[in-house]
N, C-alpha and C positions, 0 to 999 in steps of 0.2 A: 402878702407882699403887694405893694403899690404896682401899675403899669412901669413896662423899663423898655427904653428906649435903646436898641441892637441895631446893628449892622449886616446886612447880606452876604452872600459870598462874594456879590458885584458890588456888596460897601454902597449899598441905597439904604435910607436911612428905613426901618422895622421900630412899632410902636408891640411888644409884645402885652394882651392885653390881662388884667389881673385876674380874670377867671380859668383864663386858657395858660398860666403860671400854676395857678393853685392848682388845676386838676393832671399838672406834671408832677408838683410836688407829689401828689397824693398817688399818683403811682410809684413815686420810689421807694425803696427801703430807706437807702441812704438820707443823704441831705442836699438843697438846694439855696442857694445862695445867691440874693441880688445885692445890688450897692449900698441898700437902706439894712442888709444884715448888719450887727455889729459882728457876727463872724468873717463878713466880707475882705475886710484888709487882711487880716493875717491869711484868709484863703488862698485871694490872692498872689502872695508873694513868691517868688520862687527860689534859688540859691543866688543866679546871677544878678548884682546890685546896679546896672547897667539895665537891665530890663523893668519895664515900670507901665505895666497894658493892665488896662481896666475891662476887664470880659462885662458880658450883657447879666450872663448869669453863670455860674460856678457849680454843678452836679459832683458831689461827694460819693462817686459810689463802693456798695460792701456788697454787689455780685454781679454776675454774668445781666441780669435780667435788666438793672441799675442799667448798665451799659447800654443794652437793648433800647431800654426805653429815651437813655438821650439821645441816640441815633437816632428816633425817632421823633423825635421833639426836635431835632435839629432841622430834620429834613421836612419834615411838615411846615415850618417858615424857614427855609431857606438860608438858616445861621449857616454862619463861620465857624468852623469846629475844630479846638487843640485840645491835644489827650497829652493828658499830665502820669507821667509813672512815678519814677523818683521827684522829678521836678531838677536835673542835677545839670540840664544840658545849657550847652554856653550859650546859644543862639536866643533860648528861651520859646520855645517852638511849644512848649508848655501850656503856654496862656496866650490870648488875642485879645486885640480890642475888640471891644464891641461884641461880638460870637458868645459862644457857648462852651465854654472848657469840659471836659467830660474826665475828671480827676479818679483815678486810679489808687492812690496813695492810701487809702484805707483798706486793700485788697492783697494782705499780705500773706495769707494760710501759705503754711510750705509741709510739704509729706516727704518725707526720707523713707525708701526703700533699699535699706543698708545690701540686703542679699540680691537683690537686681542692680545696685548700684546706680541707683537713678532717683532722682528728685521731682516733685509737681511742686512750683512754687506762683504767686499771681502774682500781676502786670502791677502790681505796687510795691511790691517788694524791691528793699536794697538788696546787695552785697552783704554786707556784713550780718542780716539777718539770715540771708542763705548761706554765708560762711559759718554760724553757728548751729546752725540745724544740722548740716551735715557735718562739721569738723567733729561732732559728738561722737562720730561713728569711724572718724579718720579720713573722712574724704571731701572733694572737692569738685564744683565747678570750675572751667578758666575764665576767672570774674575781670577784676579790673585793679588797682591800684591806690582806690579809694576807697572805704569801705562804705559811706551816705550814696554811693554813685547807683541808680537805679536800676533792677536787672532788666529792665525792658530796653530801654534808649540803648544801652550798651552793645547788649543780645543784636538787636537789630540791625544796627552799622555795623557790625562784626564782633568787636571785642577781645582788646589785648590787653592782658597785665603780666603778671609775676609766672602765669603757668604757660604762658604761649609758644614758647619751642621745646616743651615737653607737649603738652597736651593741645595746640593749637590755640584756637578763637574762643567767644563763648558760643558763636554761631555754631562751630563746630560741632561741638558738644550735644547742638540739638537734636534731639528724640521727636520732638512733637510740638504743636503750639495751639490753643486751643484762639480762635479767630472771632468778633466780631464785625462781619461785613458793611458797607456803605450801605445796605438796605435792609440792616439791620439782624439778617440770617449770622446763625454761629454757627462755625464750621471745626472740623478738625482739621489737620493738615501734618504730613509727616511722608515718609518716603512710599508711602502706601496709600494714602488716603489727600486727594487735592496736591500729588506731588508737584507738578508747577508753581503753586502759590507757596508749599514748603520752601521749595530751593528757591523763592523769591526774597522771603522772609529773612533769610541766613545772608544779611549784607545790604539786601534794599532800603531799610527803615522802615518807617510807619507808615509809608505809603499804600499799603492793601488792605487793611484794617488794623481792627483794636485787638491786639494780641493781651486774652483775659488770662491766659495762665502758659509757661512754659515746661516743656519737660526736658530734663538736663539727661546726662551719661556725665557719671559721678567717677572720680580716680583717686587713689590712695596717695594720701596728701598728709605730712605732718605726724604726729599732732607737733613737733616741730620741722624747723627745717633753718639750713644755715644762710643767714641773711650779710652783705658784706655793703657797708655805706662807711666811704672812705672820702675824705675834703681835702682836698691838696689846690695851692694857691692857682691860679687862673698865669702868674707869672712865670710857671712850667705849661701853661695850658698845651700849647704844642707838641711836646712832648708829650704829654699826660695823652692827649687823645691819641700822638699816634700808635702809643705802647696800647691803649683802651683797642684800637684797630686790629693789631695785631696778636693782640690775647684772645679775641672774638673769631679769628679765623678759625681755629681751629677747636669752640667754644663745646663740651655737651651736650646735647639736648635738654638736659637736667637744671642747663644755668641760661634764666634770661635774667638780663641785663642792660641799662641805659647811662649814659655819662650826661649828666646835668649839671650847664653853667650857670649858675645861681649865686647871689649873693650870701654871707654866714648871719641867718637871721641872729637878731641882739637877743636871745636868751639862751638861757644855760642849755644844754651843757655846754655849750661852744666860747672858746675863748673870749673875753673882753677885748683880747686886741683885735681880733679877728671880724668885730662886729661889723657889718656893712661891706666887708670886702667884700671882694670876688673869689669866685672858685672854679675848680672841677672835680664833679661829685661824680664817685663808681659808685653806681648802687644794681645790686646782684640780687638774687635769688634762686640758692640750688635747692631744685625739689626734690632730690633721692637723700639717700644714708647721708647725715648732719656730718659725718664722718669723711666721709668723699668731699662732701662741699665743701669741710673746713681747707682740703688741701687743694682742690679747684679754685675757690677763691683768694688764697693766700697770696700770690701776684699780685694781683688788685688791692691786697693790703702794704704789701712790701716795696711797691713800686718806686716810692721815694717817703722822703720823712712826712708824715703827715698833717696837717691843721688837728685834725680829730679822726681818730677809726670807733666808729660806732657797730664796728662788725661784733657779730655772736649768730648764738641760739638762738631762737626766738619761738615761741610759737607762732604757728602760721597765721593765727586770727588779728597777732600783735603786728605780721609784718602788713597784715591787709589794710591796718589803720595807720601805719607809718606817716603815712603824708595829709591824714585829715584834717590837722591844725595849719595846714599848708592853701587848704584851700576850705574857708569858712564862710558862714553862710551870709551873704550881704556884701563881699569883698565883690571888687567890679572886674570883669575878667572878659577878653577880648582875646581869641586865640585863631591861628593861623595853623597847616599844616600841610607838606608835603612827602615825596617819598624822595631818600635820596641814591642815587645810582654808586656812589661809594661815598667812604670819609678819605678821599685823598687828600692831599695840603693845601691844593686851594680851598677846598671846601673845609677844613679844622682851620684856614686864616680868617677868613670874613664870619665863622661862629663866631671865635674872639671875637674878633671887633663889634659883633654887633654884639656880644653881651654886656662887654664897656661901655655901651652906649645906652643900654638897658636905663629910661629914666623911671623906675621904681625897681627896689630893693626886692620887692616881692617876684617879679617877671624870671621865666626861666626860658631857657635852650635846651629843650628834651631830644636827646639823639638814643633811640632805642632798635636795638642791634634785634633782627625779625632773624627769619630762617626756620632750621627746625621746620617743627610741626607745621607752623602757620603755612609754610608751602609743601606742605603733603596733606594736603585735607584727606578726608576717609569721605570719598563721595564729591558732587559737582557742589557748586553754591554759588548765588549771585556776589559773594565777596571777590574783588577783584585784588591787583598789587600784590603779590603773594610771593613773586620771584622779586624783589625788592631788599636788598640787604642790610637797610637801615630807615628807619622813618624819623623825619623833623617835628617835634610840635614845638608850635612857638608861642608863647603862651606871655602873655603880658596882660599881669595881675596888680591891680591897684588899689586903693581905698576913695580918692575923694574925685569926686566931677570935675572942680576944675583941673584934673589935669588929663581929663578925659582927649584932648586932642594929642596932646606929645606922645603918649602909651599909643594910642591907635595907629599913628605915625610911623613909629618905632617897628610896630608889628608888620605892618603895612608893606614897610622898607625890606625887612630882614624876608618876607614871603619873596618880594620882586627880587631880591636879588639872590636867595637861594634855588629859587625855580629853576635856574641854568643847568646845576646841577640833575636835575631830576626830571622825567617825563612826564610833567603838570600832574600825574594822577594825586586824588587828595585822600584823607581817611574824615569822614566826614560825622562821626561822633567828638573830634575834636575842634574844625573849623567854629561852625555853629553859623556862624556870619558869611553867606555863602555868596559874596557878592555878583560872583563870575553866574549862578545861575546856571541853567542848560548844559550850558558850553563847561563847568565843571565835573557836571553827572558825565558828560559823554566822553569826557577826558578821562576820565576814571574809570569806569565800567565798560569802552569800549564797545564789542560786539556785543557784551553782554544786556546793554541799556537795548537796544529795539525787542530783547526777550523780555524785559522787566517791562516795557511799553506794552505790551502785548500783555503781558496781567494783570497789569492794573488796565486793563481796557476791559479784561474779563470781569476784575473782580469791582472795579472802581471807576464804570468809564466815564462820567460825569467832573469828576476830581474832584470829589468829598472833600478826604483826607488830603489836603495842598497845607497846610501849617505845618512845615519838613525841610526836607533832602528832595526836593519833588519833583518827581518821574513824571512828565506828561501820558496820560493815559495814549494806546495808540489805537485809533479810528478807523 
């Protein structure tokens, strides 16, 4: 490989030289990747088609030691350093210009221990790969809603989907997490062993190092479970949400559930006339006896005459991929997100209206009713927002650049003026685009951010790891 010209962490321009390349390369297992590879472009790319960074160099690694040595290779010239898991996050925190990507995605070994009910899965592994290893044996991490969504990025901001007020977060769920530090030591960490940097890890991000492998606490999931996705016109929207309100008060722990205003994509099964409209979509999820869910969810189907009920059985692994043709890989996706203090009617009037105003078909208004589990953790964690009765994502998803201004707009708008309702705190595995900076972390995390200062001082005081959610180390 030729010399390649990198970037600092102060962004001073680094000539790295081709000897001191090749004798990186030559310690990895994996693969190493500069601009002149023709593996480089497809390395590079990530899901969101909105991010478009040309790293210095690209480390494919397949172990702990891989890790090690680009930690090492970083901080020997003073690179810029993003750690790629799934590659699935909005922000694109993934990859940098100029630096040194330290890619994960070939580190996927996962071990099911069906009789301890608990999983070791590594920092490259999706969802849906750990939904198949375990669903083999009946059980479950509480993963996410995607099934390509990577278990690291998720794990780390917290992690809500389909199993969240039965079984919490996927943070929750943590056992243990095996660490590669800023100075390149591998730690363990778990309620016994570096318990500060545990309870950091469950909520923080990737701020304290490279998490190379996770251990789950695994729960009896499926092998089906009754799933309830119901489309009724946007022109009842009012109604729809406030009946959506008042079915969730008094909701099981067994059924999480989100109302999303979304337009009726143009393919089957969904009506012809129906293509392009507007909606409000129930979509459920009861995790006990498929039996109980059918009559739990039935409200949510009967509620008025419908566009389409796509409610059933479903196996759990079918409901965990429900939305992946929803969000594809290269599609351009700009997302917002707050927590909101209720769904009272001012707050279901300006959802309408800002989904009306939604300029692409693809953009949604995600209202995901929390409780349950999520605020009874088993144990402390840096995740904060937990007494929160509902959370916003606002999510504006498009295909082509030029209309890269009006989507952002859109997003832009419906954040400023739903924030009224809610106390700024954000959930920051959906944001990505963290404009506010600082002053979002400490909206959010509270008392909790000068604890998470204080370990990333221990574990990271330098601020390595800043390509994030990024906790200032505290001095």
């Amino acid at each position: 490989m030729p010399p390649v010209n990198a970037l600092s962490r102060v962004q001073a321009p680094i000539l790295l030289a081709e000897n001191e390349i090749a004798a990186f390369r030559g310690r990895l297992t994996g693969s190493l990747y500069g601009p002149d590879d023709p593996n480089y472009e497809a390395a590079r790319s990530v899901w969101n088609g909105m991010i478009d960074r040309r790293p210095a160099l690209i480390a494919r690694c397949i172990g702990v030691a891989d890790v090690v040595e680009a930690v090492k290779f970083a901080r020997q010239h003073d690179l810029l350093v993003a750690v790629r898991g799934g590659g699935h996050n909005v922000a694109g925190t993934g990859t940098v210009d100029g630096g040194l990507v330290i890619d994960l995605s070939p580190m996927k070994a996962i071990r099911v221990d069906p009789a301890m009910r608990m999983a070791r899965a590594e920092g490259g592994a999706n969802w849906g790969e750990l939904d198949r290893a375990t669903q083999a044996y009946g059980l479950a991490a509480p993963g996410g809603v995607v099934s390509d969504t990577g278990i690291a990025g998720l794990t780390l901001g917290g992690g809500f989907g389909w199993l969240r007020r039965k079984y919490g977060l996927s943070c929750d769920a943590l056992l243990a997490v095996e660490l590669v530090t800023a100075e390149g030591a591998v730690l363990r960490a778990s309620e016994n062993e570096n318990p500060e940097l545990f309870w950091a890890v469950r909520g923080g991000g990737g701020n304290f190092g490279i998490v190379t492998a996770f251990e789950f606490r695994l729960y009896p999931v499926g092998p089906e479970v009754m799933q309830a996705i119901v489309l009724y016109p946007l022109e009842i929207g009012q109604v729809a949400l406030r009946f959506f309100r008042e079915q969730m008060r008094n909701a099981p722990d067994e059924l999480s559930s989100f109302a999303i205003l979304q337009r009726v994509p143009p393919v089957e099964p969904y009506p012809k006339e129906w293509h392009h409209k507007s909606t409000v979509i129930f979509a459920a999820c009861y995790s006990g006896a498929p039996d109980d869910g059918e009559r739990v969810v039935q409200p949510l189907r009967a509620f008025a005459e419908p566009i389409i009920d796509l409610s059933g059985r479903y196996p759990y692994l079918d409901v965990q991929r429900l939305f992946d043709e929803d969000y594809p890989h290269g599609r351009r996706y700009y997302w917002k997100s707050t927590y909101l203090d209720s769904l009272d009617d001012p707050v279901i009037d300006r959802l309408i209206a800002h989904a009306e105003a939604a300029p692409s078909d693809h953009s949604t208004l995600d209202v995901w009713h929390m409780g349950g589990a999520v605020g009874r953790p088993d144990g402390d964690t840096a995740f904060r927002s937990r007494s929160a009765p509902y959370h916003l994502s606002i999510e504006a998803n498009w295909d082509k650049p030029v209309d890269d201004a009006d989507n952002l707009a859109w997003a832009r708008e419906v954040h400023r003026d739903l924030m009224r309702f809610s106390d700024g705190s954000q959930y920051f595995n959906f944001p990505g685009f963290l404009e506010d900076g600082e002053s979002a972390l400490r909206q959010t995390f509270g008392d909790a951010y000068s604890r998470l200062a204080r370990v990333k001082g221990q574990f990271d005081p330098d601020n390595f790891f800043r390509v994030n959610a990024n906790i200032l180390p505290a001095r």
